[in-house]
ChimeraX commands (.cxc) that place a marker at each C-alpha (Angstrom):
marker #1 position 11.30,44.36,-66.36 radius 0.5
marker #1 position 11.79,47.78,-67.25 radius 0.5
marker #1 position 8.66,49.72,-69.40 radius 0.5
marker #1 position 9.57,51.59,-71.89 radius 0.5
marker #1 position 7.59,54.58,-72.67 radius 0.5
marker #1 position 6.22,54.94,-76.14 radius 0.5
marker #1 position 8.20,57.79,-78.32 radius 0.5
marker #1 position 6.61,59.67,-81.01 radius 0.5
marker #1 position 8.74,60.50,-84.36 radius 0.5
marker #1 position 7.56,63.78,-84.70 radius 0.5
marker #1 position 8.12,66.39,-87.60 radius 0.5
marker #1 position 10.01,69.40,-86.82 radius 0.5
marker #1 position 7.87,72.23,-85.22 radius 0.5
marker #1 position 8.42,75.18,-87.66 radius 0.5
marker #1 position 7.00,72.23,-90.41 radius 0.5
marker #1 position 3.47,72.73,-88.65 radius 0.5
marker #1 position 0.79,74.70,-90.24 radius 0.5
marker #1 position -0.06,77.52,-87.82 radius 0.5
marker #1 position -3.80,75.91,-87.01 radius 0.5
marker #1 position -1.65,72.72,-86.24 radius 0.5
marker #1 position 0.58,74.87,-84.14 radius 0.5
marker #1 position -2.27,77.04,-82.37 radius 0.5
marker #1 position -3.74,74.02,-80.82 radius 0.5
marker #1 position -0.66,71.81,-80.26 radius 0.5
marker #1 position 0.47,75.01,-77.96 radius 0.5
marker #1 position -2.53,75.20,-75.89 radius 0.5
marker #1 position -2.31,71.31,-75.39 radius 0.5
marker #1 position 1.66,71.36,-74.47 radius 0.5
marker #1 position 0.57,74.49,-72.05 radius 0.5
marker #1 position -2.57,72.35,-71.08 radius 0.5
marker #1 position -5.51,75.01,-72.28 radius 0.5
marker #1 position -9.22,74.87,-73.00 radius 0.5
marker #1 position -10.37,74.22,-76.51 radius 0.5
marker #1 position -12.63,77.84,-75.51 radius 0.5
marker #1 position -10.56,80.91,-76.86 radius 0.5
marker #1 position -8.70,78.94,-79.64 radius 0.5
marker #1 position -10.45,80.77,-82.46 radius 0.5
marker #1 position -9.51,83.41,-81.11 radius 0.5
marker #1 position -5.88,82.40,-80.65 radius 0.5
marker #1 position -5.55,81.34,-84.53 radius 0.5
marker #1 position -6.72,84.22,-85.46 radius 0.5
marker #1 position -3.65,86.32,-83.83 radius 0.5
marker #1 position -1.32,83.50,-84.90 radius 0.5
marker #1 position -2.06,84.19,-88.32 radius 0.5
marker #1 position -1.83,88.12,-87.83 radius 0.5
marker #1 position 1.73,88.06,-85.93 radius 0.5
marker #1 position 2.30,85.48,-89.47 radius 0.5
marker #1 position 0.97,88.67,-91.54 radius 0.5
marker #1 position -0.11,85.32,-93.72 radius 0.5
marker #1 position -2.74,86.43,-96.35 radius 0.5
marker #1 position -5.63,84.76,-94.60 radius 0.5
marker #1 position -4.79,87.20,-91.55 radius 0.5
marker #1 position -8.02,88.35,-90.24 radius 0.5
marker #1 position -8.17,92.43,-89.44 radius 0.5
marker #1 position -6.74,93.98,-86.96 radius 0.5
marker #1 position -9.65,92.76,-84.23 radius 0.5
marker #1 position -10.95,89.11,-82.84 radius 0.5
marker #1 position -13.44,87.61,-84.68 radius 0.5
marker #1 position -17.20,87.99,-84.10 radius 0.5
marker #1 position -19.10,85.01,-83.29 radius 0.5
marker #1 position -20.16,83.92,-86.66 radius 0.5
marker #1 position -16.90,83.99,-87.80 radius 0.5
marker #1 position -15.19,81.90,-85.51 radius 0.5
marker #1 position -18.07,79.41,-86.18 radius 0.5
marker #1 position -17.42,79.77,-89.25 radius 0.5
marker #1 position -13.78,78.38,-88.91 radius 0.5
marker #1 position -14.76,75.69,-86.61 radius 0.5
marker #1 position -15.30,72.73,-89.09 radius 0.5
marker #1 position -11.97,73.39,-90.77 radius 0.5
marker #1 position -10.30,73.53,-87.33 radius 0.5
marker #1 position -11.92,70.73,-85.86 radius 0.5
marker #1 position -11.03,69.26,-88.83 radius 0.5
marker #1 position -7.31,69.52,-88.05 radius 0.5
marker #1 position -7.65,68.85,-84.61 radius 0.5
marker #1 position -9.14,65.34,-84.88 radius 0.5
marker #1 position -6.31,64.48,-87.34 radius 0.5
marker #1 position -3.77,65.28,-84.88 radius 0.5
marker #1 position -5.85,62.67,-82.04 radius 0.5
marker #1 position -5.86,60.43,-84.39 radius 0.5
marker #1 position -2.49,60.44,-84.89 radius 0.5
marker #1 position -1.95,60.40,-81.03 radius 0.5
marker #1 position -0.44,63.90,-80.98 radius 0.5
marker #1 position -3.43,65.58,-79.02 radius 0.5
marker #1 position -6.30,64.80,-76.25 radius 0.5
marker #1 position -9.14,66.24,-75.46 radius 0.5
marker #1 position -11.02,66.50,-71.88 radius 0.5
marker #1 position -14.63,67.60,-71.05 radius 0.5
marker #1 position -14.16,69.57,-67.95 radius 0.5
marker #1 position -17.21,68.97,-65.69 radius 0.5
marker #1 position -15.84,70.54,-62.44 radius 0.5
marker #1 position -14.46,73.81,-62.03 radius 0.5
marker #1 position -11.13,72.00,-59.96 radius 0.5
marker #1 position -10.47,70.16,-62.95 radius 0.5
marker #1 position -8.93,73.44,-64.20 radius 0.5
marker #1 position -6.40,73.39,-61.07 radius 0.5
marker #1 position -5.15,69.84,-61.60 radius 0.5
marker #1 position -3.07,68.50,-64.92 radius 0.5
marker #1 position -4.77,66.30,-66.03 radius 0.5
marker #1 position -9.06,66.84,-66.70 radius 0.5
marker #1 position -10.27,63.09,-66.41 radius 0.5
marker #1 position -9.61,60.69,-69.33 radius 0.5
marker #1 position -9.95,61.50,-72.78 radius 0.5
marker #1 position -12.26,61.61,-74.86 radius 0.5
marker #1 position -12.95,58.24,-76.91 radius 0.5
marker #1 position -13.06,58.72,-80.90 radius 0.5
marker #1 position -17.11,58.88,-81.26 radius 0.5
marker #1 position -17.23,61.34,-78.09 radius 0.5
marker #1 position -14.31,63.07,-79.45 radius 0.5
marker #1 position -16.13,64.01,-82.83 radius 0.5
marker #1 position -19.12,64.82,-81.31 radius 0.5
marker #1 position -17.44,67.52,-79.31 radius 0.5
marker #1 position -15.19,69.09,-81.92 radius 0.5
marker #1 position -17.80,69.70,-84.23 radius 0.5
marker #1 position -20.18,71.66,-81.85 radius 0.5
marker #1 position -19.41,75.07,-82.30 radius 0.5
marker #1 position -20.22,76.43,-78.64 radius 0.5
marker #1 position -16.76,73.71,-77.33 radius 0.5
marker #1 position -14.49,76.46,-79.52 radius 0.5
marker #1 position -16.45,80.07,-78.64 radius 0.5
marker #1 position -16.95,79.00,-75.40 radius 0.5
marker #1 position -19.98,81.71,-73.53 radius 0.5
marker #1 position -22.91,79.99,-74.50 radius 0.5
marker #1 position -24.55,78.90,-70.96 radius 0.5
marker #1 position -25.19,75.21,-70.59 radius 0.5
marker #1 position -22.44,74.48,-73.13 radius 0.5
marker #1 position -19.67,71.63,-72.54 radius 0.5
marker #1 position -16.04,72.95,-71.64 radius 0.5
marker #1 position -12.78,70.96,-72.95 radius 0.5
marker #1 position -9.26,71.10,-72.34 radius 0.5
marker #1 position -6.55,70.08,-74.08 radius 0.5
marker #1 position -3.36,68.12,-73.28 radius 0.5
marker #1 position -0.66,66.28,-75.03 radius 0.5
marker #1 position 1.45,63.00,-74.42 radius 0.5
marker #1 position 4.26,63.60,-72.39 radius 0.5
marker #1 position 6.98,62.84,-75.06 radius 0.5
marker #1 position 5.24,64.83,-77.49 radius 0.5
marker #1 position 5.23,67.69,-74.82 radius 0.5
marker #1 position 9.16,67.21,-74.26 radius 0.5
marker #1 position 9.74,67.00,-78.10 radius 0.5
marker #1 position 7.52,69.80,-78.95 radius 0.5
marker #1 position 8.19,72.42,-75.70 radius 0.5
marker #1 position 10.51,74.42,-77.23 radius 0.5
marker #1 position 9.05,74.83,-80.53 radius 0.5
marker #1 position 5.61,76.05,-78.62 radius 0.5
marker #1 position 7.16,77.92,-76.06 radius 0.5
marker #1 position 10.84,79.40,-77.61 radius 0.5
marker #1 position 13.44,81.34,-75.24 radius 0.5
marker #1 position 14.94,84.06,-77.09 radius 0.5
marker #1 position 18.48,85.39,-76.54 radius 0.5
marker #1 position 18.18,87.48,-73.71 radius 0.5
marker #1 position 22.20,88.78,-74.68 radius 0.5
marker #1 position 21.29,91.88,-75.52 radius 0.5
marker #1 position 18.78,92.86,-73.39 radius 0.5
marker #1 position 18.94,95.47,-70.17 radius 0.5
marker #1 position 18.15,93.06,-67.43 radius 0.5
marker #1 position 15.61,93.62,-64.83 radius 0.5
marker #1 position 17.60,95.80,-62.41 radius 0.5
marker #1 position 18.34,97.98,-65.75 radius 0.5
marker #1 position 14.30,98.49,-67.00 radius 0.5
marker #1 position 12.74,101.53,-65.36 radius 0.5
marker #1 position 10.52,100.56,-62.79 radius 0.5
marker #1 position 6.96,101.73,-65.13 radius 0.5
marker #1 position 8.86,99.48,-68.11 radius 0.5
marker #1 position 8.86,96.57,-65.55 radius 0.5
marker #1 position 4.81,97.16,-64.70 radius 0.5
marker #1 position 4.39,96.75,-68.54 radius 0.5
marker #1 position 5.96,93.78,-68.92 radius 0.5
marker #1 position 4.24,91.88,-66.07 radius 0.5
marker #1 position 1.04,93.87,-67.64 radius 0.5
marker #1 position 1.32,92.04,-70.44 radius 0.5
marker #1 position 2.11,88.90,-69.09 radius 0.5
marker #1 position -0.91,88.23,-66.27 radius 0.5
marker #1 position -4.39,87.11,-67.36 radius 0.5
marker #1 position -6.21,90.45,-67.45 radius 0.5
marker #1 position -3.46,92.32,-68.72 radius 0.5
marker #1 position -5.47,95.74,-68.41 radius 0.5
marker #1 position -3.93,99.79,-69.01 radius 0.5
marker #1 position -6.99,101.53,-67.91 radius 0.5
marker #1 position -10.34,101.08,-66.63 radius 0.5
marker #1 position -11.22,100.12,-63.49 radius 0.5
marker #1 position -8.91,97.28,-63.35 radius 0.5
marker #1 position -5.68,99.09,-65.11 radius 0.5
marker #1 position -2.20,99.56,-63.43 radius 0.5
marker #1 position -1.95,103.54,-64.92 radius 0.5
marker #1 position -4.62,106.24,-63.31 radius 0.5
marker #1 position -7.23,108.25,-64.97 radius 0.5
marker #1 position -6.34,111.12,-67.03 radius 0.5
marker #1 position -5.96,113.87,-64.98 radius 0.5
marker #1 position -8.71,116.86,-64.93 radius 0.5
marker #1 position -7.65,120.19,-66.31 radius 0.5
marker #1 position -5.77,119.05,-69.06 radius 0.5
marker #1 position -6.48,119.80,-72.88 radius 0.5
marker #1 position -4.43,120.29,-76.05 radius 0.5
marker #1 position -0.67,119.85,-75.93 radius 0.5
marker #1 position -0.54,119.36,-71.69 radius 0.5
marker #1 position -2.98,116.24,-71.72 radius 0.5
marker #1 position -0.79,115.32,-75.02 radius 0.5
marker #1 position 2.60,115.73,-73.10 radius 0.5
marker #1 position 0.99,113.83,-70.08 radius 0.5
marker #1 position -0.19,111.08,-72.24 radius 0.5
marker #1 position 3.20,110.85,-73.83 radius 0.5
marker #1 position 4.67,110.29,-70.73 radius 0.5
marker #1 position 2.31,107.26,-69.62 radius 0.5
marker #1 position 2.86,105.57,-72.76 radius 0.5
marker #1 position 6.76,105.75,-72.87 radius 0.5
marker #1 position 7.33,102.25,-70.88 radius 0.5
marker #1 position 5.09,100.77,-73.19 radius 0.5
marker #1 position 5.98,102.19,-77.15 radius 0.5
marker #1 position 9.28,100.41,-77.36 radius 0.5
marker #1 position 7.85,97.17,-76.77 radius 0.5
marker #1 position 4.91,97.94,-79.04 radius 0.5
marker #1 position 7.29,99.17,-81.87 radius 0.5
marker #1 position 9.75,95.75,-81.53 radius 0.5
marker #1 position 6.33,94.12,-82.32 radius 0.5
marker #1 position 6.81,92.07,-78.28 radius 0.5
marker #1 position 3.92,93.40,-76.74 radius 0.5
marker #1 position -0.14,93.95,-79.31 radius 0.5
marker #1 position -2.26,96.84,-77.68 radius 0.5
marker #1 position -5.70,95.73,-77.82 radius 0.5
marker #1 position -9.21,97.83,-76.96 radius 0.5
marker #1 position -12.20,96.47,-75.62 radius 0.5
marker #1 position -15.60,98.93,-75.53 radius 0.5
marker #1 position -18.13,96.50,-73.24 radius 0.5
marker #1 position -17.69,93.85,-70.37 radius 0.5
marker #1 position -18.42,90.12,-71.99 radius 0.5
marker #1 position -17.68,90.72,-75.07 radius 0.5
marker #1 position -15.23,89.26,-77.66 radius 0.5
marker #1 position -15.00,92.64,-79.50 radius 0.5
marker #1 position -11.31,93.47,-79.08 radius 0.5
marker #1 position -9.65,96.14,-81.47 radius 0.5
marker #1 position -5.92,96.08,-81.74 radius 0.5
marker #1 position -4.67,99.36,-81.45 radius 0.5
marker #1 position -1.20,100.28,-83.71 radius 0.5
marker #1 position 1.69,101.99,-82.82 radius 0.5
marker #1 position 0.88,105.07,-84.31 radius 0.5
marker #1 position -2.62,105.61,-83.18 radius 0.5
marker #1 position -1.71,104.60,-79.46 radius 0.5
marker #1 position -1.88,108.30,-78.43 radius 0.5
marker #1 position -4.80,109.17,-79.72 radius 0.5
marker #1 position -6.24,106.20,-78.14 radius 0.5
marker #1 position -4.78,106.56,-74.77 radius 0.5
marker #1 position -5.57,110.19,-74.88 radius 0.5
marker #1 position -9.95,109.68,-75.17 radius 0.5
marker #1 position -11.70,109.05,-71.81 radius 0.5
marker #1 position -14.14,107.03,-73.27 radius 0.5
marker #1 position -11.88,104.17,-75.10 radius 0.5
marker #1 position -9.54,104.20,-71.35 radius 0.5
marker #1 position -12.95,104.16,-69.57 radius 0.5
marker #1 position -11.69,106.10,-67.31 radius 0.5
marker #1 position -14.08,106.97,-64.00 radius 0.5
marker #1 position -16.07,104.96,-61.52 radius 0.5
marker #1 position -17.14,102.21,-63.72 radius 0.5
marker #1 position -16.10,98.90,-62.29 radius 0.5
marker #1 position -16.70,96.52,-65.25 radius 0.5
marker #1 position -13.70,93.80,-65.79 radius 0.5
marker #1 position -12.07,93.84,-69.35 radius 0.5
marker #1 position -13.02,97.19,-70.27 radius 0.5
marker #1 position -11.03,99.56,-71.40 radius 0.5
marker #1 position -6.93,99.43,-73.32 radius 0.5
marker #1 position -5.14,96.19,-72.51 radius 0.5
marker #1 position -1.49,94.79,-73.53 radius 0.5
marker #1 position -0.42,91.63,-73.99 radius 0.5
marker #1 position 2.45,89.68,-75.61 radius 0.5
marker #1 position 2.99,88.61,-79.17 radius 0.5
marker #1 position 4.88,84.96,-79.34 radius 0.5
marker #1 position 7.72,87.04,-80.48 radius 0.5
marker #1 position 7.85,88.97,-77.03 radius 0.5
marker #1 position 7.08,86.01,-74.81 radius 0.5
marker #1 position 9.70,84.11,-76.27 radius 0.5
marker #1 position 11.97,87.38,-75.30 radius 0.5
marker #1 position 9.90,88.02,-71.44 radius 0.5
marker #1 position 11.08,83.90,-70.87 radius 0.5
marker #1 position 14.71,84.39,-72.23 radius 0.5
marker #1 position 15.57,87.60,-70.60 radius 0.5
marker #1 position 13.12,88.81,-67.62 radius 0.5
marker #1 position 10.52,85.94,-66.37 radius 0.5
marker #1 position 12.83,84.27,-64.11 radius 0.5
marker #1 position 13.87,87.38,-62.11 radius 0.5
marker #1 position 10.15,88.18,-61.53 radius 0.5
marker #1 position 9.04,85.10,-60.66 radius 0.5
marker #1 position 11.72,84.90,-58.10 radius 0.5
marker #1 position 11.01,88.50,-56.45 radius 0.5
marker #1 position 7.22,89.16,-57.60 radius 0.5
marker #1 position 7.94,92.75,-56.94 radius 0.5
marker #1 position 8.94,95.75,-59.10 radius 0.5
marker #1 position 11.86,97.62,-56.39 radius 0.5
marker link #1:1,2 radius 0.2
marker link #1:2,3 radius 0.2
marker link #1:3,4 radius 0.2
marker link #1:4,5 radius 0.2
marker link #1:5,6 radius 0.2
marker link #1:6,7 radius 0.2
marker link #1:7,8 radius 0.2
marker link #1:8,9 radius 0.2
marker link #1:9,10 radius 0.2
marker link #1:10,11 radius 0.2
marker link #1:11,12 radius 0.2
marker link #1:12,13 radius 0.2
marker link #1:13,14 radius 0.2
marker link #1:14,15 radius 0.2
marker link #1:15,16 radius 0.2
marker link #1:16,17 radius 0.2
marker link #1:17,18 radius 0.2
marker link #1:18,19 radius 0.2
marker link #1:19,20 radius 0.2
marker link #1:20,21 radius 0.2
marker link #1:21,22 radius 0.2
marker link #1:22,23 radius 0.2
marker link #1:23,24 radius 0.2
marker link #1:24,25 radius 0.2
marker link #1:25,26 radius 0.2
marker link #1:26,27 radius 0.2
marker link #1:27,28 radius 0.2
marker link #1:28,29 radius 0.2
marker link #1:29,30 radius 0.2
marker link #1:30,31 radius 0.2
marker link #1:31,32 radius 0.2
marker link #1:32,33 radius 0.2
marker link #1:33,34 radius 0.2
marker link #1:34,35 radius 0.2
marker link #1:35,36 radius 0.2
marker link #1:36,37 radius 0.2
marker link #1:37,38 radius 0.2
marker link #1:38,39 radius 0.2
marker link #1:39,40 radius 0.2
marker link #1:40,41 radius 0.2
marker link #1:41,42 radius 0.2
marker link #1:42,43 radius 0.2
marker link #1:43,44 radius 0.2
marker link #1:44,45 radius 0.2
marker link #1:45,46 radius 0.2
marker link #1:46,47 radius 0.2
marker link #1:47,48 radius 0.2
marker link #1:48,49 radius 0.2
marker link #1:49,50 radius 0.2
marker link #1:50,51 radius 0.2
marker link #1:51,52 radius 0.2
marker link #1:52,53 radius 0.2
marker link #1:53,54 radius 0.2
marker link #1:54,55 radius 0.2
marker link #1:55,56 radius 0.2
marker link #1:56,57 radius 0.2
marker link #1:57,58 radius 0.2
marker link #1:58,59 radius 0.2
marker link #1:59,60 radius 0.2
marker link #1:60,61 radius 0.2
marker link #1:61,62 radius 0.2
marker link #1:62,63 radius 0.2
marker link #1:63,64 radius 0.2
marker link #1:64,65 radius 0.2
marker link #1:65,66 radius 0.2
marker link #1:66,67 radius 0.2
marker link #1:67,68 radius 0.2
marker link #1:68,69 radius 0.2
marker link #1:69,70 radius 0.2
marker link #1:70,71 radius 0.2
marker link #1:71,72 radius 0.2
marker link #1:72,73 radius 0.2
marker link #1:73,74 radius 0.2
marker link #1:74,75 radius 0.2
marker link #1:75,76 radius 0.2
marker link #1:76,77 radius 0.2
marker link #1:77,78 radius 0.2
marker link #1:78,79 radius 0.2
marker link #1:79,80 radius 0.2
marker link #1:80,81 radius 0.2
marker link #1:81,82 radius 0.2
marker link #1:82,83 radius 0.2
marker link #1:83,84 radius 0.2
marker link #1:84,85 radius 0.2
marker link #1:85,86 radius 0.2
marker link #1:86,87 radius 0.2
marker link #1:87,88 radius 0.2
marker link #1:88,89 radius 0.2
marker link #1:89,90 radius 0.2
marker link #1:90,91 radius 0.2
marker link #1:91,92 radius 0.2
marker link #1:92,93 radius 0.2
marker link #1:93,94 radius 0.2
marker link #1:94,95 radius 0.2
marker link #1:95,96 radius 0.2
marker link #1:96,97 radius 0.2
marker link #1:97,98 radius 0.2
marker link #1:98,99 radius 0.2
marker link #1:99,100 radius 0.2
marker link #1:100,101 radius 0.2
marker link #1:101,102 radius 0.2
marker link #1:102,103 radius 0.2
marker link #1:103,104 radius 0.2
marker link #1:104,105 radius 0.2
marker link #1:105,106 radius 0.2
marker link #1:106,107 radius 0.2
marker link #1:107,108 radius 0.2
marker link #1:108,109 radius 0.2
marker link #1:109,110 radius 0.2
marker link #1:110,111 radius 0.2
marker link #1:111,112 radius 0.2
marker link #1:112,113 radius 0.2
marker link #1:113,114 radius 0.2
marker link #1:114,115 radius 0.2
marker link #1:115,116 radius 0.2
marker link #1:116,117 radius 0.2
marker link #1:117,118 radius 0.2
marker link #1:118,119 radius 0.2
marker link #1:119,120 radius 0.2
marker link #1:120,121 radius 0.2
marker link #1:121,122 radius 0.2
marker link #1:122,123 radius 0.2
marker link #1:123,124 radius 0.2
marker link #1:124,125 radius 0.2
marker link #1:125,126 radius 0.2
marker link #1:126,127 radius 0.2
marker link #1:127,128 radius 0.2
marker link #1:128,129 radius 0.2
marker link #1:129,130 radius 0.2
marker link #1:130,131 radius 0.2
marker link #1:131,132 radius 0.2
marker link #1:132,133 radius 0.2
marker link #1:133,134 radius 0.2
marker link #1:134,135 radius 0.2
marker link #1:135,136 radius 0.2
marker link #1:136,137 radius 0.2
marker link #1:137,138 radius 0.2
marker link #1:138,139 radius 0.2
marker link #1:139,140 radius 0.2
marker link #1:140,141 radius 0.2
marker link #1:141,142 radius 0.2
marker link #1:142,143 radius 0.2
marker link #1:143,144 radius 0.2
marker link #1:144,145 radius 0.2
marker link #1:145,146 radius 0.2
marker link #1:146,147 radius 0.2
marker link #1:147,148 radius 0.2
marker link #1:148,149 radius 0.2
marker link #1:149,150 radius 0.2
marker link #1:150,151 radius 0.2
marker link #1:151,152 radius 0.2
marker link #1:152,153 radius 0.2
marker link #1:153,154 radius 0.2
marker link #1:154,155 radius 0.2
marker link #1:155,156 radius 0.2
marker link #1:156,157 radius 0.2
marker link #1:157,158 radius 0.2
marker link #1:158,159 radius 0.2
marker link #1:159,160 radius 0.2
marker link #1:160,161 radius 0.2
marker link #1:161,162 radius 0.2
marker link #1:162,163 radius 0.2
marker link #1:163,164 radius 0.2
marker link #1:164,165 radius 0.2
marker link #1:165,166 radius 0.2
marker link #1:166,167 radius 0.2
marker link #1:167,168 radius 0.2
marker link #1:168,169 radius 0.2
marker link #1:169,170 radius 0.2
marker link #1:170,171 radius 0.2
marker link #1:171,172 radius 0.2
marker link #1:172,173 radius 0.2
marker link #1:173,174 radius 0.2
marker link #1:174,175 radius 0.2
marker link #1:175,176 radius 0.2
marker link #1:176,177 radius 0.2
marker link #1:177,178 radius 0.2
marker link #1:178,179 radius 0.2
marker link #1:179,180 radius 0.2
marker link #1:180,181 radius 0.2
marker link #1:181,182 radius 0.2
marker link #1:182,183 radius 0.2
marker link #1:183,184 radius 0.2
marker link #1:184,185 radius 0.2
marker link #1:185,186 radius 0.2
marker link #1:186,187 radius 0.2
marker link #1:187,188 radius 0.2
marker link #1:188,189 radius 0.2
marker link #1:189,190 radius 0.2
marker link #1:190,191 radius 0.2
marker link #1:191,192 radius 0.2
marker link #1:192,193 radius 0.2
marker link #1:193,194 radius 0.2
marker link #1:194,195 radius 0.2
marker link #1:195,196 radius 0.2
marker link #1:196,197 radius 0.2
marker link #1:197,198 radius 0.2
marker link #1:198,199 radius 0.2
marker link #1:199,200 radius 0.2
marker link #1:200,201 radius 0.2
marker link #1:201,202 radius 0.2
marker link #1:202,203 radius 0.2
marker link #1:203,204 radius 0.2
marker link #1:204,205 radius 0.2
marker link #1:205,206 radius 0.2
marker link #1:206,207 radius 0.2
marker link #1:207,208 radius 0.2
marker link #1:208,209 radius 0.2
marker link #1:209,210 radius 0.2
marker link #1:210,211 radius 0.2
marker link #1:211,212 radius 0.2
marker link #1:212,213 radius 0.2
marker link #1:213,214 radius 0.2
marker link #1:214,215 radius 0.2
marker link #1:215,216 radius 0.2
marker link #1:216,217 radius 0.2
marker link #1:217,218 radius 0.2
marker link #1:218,219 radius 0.2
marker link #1:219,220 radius 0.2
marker link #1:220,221 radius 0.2
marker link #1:221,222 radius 0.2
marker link #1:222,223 radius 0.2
marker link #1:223,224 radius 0.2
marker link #1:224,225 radius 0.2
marker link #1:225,226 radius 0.2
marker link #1:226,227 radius 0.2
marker link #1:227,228 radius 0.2
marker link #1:228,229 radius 0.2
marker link #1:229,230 radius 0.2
marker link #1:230,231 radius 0.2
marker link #1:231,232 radius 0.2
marker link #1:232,233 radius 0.2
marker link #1:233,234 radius 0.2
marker link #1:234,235 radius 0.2
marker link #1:235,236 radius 0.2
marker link #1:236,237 radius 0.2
marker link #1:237,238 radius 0.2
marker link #1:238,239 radius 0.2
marker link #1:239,240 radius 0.2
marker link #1:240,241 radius 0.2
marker link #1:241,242 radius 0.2
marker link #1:242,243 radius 0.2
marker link #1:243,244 radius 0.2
marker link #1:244,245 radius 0.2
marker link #1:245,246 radius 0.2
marker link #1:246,247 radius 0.2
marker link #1:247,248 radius 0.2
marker link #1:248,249 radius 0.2
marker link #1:249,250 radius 0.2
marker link #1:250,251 radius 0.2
marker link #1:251,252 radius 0.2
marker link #1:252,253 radius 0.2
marker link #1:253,254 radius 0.2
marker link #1:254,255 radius 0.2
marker link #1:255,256 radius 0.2
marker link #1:256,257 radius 0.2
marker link #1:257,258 radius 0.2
marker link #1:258,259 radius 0.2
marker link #1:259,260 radius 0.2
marker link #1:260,261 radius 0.2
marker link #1:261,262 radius 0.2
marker link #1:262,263 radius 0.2
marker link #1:263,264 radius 0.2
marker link #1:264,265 radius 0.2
marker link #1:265,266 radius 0.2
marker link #1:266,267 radius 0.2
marker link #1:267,268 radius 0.2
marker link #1:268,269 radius 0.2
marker link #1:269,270 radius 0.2
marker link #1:270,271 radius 0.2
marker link #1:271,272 radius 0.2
marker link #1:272,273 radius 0.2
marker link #1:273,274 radius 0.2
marker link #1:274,275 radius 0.2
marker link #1:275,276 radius 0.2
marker link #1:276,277 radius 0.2
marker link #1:277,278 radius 0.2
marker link #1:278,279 radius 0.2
marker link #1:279,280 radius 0.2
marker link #1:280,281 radius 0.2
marker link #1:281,282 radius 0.2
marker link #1:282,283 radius 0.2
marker link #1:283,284 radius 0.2
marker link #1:284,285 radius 0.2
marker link #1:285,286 radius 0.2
view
């Protein structure tokens, strides 16, 4: 006899309300529960909704502040058999699909409501990932993770070489400008006034017309471990990229620090539709 596998009727993506959407994405893509505060909070500033937060992550207290509303959401989509939650208790569970089973209803409360499960940093504290049926992932995929048009785009072999660095900037985990872990150099020494200005200009001219299409959020961080990113606008990008201090440029080998890029859901939908495959295939810029 042949098993049918159980379908879900599911409402149409864009019908979601963007917490809904926030954490059914990280389950379709398989992600920890740690960061999603995080991730709403950018949701609902590439939304420009009028709950947006500023332009920066939240601090601590205010992501535990929005943890009982969005754990609140999040157990009304298990119950309704649209999401699943995991404790991770081995670093390889991270490498394989699937963490272990999940998490029964009493567990499953238990662990939403603790605040450290959604900041994650707090030693000692329990780590969760999050998955999602497989028909809801096949129903759902598209709506999490669009492909724009990639018609009119230059393909790869057109972008300049630096504009092909930015986009894979943006892409990998890390994603850093400057610092000690950056793909561009140090300001140069000897420059001041209009030559470190013209020099500066020229760094940041792969990056602006991704950053003015609204596909790729510049984003500063001032300390290693820390949750304190600013996002940096369009129009103070030179002035950012032209201080030392906020590129940490120098010696200083601490991971994170410094100006960092990544995609908006705008410009990943637009990386998958018109340049992802052709770097995956080479995984070179020539």
């Amino acid at each position: 006899m042949r098993i049918r596998r159980r379908r879900h009727c599911l409402p149409a993506w864009g019908t979601l309300t963007i917490a809904e959407q926030t954490l059914m994405r990280r389950a379709v893509l398989g992600y920890g529960l740690a960061g999603m505060v995080q991730n709403y909070g950018a949701a609902l500033r590439w939304a420009d909704t009028a709950d947006a937060p500023p332009p920066r992550s939240y601090t601590r207290d205010e992501q535990v502040t929005l943890v009982p509303s969005l754990a609140a959401v999040a157990l009304d989509l298990a119950e309704r058999g649209l999401l699943r939650v995991h404790e991770v208790r081995d670093s390889r569970d991270w490498l394989s699909e699937v963490s272990g089973p999940a998490l029964t209803r009493t567990d499953l409360h238990d662990a939403l409501t603790e605040p450290s499960g959604w900041t994650g940093g707090t030693e000692g504290a329990r780590s969760f990932r999050l998955s999602a049926p497989q028909s809801v992932r096949e129903q759902w995929w598209e709506g999490a993770c669009p492909t724009a048009d990639a018609s009119g785009l230059p393909t790869w072999n057109e972008l300049s070489v630096p504009e092909r660095e930015v986009l894979v900037c943006a892409y990998e985990t890390g994603s850093m400008l400057t610092g000690a872990w950056g793909i561009w150099g140090d300001l140069p020494a000897g420059l001041d006034g209009e030559q470190l200005l013209a020099w500066v200009d020229e760094q940041l001219a792969p990056l602006v017309p991704f950053v003015r299409k609204g596909w790729i959020e510049v984003l500063h961080r001032p300390e290693e471990d820390s949750d304190s990113d600013t996002v940096i606008p369009l129009d103070r990008l030179r002035e950012a990229f032209s201080d030392p201090v906020m590129r940490y440029d120098g010696d200083g080998g601490d991971w994170g620090v410094g100006l960092s890029c990544h995609f908006t859901y705008e410009g990943l939908a637009v990386w998958r539709g018109g340049w992802s495959s052709e770097w995956h295939r080479r995984l070179h810029f020539d």
